[in-house]
TORBA-730126 format. One record per residue: x, y, z negated of N, C-alpha, C, O in turn; residue number from 0; residue in one letter. Coordinates in Angstrom, 3 decimals, padded with zeros to 6 digits. Example, Ala and Ser with C-alpha at 12.3 -4.5 7.8 and 13.67 -1.06 7.14 Angstrom:
2
+----------+----------+----------+----------+----------+----------+----------+----------+----------+----------+----------+----------+-----+------+
|      nxx |      nyy |      nzz |     caxx |     cayy |     cazz |      cxx |      cyy |      czz |      oxx |      oyy |      ozz | pos | code |
+----------+----------+----------+----------+----------+----------+----------+----------+----------+----------+----------+----------+-----+------+
|  013.190 | -005.690 | -007.800 |  012.300 | -004.500 | -007.800 |  013.200 | -003.300 | -007.800 |  014.236 | -003.319 | -008.465 |   0 |    a |
|  012.850 | -002.250 | -007.080 |  013.670 | -001.060 | -007.140 |  012.900 |  000.030 | -007.870 |  013.409 |  001.138 | -008.039 |   1 |    s |
+----------+----------+----------+----------+----------+----------+----------+----------+----------+----------+----------+----------+-----+------+
***
This chain:
113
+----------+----------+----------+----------+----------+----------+----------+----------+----------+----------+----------+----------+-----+------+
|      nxx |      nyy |      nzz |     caxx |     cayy |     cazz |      cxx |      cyy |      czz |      oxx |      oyy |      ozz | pos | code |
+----------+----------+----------+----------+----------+----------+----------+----------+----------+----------+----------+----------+-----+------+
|  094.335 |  043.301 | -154.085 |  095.499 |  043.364 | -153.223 |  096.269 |  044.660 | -153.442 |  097.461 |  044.779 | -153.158 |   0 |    x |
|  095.381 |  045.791 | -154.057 |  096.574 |  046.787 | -154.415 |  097.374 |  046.613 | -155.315 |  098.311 |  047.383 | -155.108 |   1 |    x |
|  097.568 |  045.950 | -156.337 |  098.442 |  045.667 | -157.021 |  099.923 |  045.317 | -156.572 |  100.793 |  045.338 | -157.443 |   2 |    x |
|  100.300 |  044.960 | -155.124 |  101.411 |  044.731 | -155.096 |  101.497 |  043.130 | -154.733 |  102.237 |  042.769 | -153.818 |   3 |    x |
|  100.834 |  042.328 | -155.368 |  101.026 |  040.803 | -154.934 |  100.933 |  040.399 | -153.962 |  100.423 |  041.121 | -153.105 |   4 |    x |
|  101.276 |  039.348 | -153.683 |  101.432 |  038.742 | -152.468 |  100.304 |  038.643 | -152.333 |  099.589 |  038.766 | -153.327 |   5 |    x |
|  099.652 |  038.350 | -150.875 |  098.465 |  038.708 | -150.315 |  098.395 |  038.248 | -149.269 |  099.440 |  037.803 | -148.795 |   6 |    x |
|  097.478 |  038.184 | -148.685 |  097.028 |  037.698 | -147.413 |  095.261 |  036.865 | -146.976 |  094.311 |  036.988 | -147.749 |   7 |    x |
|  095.178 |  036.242 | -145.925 |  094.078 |  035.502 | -145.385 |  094.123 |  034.113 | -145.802 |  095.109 |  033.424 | -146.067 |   8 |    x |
|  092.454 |  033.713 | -145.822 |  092.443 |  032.193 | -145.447 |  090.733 |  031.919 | -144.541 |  089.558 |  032.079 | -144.872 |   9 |    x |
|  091.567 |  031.354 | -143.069 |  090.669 |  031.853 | -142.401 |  090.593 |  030.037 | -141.972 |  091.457 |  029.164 | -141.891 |  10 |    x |
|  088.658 |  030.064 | -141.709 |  088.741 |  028.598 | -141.171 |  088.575 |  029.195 | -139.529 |  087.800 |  029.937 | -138.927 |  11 |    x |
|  089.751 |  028.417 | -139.233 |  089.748 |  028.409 | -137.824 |  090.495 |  027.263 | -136.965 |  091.473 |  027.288 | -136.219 |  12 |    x |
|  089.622 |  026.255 | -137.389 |  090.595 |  024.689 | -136.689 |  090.749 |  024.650 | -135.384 |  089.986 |  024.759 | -134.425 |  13 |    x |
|  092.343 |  024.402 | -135.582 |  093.037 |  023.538 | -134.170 |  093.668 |  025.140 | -133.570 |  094.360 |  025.202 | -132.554 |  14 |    x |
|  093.326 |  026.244 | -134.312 |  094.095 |  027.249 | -134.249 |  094.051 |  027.308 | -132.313 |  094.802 |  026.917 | -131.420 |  15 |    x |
|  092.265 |  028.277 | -132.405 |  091.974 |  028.845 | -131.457 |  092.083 |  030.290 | -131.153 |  091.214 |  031.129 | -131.391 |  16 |    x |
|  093.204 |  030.491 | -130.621 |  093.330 |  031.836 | -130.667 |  092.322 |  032.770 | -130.139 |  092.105 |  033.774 | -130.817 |  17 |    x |
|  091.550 |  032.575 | -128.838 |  090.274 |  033.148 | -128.489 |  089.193 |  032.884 | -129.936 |  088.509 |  033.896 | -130.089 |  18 |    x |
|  088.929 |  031.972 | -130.840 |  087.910 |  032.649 | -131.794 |  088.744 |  033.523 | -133.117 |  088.085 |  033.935 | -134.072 |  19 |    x |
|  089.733 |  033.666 | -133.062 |  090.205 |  034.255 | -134.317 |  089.496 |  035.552 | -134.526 |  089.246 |  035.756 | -135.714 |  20 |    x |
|  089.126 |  036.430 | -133.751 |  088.370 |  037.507 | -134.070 |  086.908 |  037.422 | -134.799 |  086.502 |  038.308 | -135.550 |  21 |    x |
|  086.286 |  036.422 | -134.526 |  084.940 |  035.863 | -134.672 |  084.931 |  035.150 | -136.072 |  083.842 |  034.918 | -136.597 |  22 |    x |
|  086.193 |  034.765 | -136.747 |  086.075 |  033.585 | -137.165 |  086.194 |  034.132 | -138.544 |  087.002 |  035.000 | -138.876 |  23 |    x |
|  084.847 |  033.236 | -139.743 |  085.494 |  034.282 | -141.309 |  086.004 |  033.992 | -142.341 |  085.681 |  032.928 | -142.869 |  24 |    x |
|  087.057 |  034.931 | -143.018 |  087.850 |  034.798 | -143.664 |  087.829 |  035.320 | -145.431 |  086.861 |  035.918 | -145.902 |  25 |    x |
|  088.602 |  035.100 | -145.939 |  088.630 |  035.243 | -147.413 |  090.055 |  036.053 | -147.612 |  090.952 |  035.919 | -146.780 |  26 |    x |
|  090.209 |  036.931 | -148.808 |  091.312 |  037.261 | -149.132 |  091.904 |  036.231 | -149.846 |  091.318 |  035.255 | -150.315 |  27 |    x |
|  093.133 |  036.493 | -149.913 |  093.810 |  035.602 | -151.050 |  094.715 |  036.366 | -151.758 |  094.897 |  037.431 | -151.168 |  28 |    x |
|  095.349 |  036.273 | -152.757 |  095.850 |  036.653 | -153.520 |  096.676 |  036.110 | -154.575 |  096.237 |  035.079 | -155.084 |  29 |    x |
|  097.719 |  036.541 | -155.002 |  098.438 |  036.194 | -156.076 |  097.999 |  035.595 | -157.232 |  097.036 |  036.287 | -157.562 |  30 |    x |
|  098.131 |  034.728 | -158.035 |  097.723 |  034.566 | -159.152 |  098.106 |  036.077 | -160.314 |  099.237 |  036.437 | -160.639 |  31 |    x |
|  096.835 |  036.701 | -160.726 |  097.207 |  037.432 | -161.491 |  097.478 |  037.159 | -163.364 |  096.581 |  036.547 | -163.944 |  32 |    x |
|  098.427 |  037.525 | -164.008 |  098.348 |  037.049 | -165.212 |  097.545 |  037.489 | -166.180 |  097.213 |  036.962 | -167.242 |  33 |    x |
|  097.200 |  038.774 | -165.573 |  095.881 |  039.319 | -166.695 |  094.791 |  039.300 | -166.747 |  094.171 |  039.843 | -165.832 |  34 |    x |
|  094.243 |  038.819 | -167.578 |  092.443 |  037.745 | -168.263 |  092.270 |  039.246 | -167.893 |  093.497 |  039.326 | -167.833 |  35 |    x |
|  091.915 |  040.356 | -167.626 |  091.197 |  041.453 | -167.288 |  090.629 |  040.998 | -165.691 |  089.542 |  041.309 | -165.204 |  36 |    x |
|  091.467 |  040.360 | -165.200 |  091.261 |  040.308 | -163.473 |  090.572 |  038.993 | -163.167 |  091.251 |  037.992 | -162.935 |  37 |    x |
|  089.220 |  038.958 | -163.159 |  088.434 |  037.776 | -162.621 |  088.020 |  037.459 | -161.287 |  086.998 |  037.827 | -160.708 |  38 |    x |
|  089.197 |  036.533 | -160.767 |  089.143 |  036.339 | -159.788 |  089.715 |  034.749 | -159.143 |  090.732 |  034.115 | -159.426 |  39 |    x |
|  088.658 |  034.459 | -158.232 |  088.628 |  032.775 | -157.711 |  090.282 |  032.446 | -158.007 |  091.189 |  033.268 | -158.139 |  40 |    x |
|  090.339 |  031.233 | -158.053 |  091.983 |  031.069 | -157.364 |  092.114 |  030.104 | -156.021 |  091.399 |  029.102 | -156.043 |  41 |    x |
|  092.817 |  030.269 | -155.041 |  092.814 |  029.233 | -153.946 |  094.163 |  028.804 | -153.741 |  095.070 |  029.616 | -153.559 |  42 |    x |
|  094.395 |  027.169 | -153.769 |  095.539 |  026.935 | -153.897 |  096.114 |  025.869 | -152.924 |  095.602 |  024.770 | -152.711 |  43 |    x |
|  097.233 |  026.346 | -152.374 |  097.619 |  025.748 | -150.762 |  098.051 |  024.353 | -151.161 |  098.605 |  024.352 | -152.261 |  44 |    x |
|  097.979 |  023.452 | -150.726 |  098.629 |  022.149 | -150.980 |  099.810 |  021.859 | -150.410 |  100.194 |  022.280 | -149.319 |  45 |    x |
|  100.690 |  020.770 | -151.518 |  102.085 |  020.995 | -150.744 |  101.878 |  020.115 | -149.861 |  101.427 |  019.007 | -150.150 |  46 |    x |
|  102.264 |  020.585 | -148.305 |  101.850 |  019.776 | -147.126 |  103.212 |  020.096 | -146.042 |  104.146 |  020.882 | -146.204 |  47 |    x |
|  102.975 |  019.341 | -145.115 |  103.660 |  019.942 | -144.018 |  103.236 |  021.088 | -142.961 |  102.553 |  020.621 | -142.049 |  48 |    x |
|  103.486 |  022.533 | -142.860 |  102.841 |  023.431 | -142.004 |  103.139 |  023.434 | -141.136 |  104.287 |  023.000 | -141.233 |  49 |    x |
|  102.905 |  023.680 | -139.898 |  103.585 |  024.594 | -138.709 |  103.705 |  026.386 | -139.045 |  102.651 |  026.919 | -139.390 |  50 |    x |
|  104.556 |  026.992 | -138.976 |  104.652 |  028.486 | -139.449 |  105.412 |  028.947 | -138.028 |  106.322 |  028.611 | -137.269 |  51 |    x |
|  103.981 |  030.341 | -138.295 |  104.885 |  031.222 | -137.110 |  104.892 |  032.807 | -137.623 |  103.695 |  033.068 | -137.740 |  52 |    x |
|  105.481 |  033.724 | -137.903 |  105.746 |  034.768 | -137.900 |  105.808 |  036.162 | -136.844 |  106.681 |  036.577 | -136.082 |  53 |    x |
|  104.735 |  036.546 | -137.126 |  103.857 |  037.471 | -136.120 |  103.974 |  039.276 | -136.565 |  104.373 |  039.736 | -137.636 |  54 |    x |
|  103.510 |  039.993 | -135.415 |  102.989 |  041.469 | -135.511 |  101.703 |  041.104 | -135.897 |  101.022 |  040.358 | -135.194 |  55 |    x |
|  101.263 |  041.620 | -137.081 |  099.738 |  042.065 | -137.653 |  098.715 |  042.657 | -136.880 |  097.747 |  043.226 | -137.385 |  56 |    x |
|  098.926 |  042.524 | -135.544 |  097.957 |  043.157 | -134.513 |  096.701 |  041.719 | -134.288 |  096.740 |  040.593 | -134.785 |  57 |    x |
|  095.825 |  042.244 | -133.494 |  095.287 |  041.318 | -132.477 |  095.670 |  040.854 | -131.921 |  095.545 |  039.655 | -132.170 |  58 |    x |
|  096.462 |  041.162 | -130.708 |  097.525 |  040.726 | -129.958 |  098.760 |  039.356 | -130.592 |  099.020 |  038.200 | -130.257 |  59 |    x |
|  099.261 |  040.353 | -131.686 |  100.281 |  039.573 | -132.077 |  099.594 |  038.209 | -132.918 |  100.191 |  037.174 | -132.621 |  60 |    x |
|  098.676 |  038.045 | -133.716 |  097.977 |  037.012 | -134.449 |  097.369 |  035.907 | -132.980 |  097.082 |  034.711 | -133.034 |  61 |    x |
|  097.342 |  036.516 | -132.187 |  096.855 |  035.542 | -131.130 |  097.716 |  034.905 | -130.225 |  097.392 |  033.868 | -129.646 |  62 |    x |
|  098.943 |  035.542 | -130.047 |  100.291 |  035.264 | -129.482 |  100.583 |  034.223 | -130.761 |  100.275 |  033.036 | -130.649 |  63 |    x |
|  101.017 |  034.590 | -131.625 |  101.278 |  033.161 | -132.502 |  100.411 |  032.303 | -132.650 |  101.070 |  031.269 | -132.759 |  64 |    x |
|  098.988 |  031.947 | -132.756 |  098.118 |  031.145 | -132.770 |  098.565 |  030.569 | -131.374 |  099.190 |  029.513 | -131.285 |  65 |    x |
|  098.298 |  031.134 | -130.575 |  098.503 |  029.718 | -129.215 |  099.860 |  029.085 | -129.481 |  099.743 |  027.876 | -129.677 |  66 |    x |
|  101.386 |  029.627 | -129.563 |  102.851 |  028.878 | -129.939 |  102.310 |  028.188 | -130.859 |  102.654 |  027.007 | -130.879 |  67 |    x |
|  101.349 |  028.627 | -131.873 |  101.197 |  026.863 | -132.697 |  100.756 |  026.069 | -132.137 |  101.479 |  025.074 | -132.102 |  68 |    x |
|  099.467 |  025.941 | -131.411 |  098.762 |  025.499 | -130.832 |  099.446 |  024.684 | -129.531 |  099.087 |  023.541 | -129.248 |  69 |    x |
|  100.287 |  025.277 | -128.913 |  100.944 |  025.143 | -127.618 |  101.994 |  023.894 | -128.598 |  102.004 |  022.663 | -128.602 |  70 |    x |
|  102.572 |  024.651 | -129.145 |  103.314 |  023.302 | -130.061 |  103.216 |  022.083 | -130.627 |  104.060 |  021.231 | -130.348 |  71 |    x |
|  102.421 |  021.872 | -131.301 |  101.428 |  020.944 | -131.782 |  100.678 |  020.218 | -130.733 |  100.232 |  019.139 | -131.125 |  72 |    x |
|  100.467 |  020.468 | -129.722 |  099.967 |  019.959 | -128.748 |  100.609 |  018.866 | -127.664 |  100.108 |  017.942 | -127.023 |  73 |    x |
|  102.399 |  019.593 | -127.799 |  103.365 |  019.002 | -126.919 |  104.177 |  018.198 | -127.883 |  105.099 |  017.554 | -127.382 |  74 |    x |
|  103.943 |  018.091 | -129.612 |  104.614 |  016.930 | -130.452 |  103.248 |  015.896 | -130.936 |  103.353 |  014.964 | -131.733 |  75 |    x |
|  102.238 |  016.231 | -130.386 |  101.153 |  015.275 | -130.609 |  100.908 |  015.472 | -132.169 |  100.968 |  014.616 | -133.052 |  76 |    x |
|  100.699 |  016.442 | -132.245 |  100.063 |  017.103 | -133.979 |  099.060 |  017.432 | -134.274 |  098.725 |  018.432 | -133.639 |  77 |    x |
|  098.111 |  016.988 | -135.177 |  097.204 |  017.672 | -135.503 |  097.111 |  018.331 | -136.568 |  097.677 |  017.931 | -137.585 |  78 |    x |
|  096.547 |  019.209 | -136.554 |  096.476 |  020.365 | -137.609 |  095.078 |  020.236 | -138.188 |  094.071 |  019.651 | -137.790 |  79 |    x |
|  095.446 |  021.245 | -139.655 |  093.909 |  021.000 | -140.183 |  093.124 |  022.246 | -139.972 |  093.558 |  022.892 | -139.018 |  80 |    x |
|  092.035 |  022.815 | -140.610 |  090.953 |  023.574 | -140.090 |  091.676 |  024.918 | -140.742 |  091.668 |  025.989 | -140.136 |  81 |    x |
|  092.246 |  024.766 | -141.925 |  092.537 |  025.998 | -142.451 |  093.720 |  026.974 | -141.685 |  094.720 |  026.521 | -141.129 |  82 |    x |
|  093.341 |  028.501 | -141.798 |  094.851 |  029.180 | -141.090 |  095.236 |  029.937 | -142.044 |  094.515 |  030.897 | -142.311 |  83 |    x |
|  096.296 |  029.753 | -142.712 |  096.793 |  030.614 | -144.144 |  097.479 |  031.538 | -143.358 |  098.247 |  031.341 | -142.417 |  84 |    x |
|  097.007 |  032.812 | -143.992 |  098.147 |  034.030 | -143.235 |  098.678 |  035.194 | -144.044 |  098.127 |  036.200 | -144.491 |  85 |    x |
|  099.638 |  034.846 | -144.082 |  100.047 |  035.408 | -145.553 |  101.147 |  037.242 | -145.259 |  101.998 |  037.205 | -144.371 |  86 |    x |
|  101.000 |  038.327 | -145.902 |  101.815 |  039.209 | -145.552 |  102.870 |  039.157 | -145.877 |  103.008 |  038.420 | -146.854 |  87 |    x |
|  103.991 |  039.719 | -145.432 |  105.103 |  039.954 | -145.726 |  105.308 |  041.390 | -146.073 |  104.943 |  042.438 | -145.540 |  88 |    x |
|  106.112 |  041.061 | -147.292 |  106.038 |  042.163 | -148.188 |  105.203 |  042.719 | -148.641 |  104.131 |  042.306 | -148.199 |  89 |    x |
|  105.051 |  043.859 | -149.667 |  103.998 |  044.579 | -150.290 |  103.626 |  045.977 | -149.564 |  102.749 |  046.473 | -150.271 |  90 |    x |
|  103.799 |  046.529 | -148.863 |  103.643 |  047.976 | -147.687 |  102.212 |  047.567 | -146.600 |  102.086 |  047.353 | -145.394 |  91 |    x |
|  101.552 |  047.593 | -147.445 |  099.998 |  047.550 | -146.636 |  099.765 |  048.926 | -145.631 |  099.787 |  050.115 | -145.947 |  92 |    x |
|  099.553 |  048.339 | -144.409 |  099.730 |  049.486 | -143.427 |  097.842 |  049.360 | -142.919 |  097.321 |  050.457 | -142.715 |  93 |    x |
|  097.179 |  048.463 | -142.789 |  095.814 |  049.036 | -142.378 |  095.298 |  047.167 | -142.357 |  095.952 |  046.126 | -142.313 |  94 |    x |
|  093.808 |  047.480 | -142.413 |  093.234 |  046.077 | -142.631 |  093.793 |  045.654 | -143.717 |  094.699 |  045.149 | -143.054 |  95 |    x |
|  094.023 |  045.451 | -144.553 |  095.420 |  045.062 | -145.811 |  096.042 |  043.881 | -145.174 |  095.954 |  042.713 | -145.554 |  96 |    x |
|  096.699 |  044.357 | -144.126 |  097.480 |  043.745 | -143.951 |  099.003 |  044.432 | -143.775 |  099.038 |  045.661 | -143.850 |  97 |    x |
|  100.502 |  043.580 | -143.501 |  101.543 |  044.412 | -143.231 |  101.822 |  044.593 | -141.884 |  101.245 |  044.325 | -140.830 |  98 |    x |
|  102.949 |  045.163 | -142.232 |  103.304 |  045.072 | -140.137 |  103.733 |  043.848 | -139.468 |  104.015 |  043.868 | -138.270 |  99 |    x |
|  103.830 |  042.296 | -140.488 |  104.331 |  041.158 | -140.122 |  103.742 |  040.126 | -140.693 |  104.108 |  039.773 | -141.814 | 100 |    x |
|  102.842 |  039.538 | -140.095 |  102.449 |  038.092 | -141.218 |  103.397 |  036.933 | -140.735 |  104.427 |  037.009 | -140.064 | 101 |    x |
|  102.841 |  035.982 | -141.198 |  103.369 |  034.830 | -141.402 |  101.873 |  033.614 | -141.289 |  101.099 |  033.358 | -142.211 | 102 |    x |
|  101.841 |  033.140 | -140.104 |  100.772 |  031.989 | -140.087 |  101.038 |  030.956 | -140.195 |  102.112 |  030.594 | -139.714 | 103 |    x |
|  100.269 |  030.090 | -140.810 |  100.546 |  028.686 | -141.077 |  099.351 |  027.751 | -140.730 |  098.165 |  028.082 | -140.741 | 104 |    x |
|  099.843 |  026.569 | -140.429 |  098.779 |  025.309 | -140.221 |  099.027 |  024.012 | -140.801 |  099.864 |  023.240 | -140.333 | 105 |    x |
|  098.217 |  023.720 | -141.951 |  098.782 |  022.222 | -142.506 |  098.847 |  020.888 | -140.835 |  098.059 |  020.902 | -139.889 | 106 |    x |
|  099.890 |  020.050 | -141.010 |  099.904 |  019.306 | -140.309 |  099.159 |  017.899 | -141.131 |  099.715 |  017.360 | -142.089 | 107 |    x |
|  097.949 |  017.475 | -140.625 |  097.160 |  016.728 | -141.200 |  097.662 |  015.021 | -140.530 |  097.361 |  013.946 | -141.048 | 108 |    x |
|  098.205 |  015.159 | -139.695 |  098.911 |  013.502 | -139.267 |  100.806 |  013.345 | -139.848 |  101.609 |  014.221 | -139.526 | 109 |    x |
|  101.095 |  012.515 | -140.422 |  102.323 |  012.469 | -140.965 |  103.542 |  012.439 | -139.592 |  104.716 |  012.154 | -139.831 | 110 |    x |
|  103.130 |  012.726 | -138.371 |  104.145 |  012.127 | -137.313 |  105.364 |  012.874 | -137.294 |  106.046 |  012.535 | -136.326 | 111 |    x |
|  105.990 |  013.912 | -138.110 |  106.993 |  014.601 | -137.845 |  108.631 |  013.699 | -137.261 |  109.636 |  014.357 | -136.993 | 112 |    x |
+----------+----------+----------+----------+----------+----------+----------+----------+----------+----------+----------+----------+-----+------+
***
């Protein structure tokens, strides 16, 4: 993640419970890098339909957006899948490697949009 690439989480945390997000464990993710020097997994999002919410990188703020998904999805009769992609915005890693703003997402696993 020092390199600069895009970056972020992939955390299983289905139905996007904001009370276990602290508890719950996660993986880095990372950019595809182009150089055979850098051996590393690749994890790759499927093109799906998300719910996205755009948050403060706090505790606070990751849990304030987890329930608006949650709260949302709930009142359009959505279900979501287990995964929570949380991706940074921009490259300025301020602590945890994370930025001062993510971006959460939830595949929508029922087609009802």
């Amino acid at each position: 993640m020092t390199n600069k690439m895009l970056s972020g989480f992939l955390t299983a945390l289905p139905q996007a419970h904001a009370n276990q997000y602290a508890d719950s464990g996660f993986r880095i993710i990372k950019e595809k890098s182009y150089d055979d020097e850098v051996k590393i997994p690749i994890i790759t999002q499927n093109d799906d339909e998300y719910i996205v919410a755009k948050v403060e990188s706090t505790g606070i703020g990751i849990e304030k957006g987890l329930a608006v998904i949650r709260k949302y999805a709930e009142a359009n009769d959505l279900e979501l899948g287990d995964d929570l992609w949380q991706f940074n915005i921009g490259i300025n890693i301020e602590r945890l490697g994370l930025t001062k703003d993510s971006i959460l997402a939830y595949a929508i696993t029922d087609n009802e949009l």
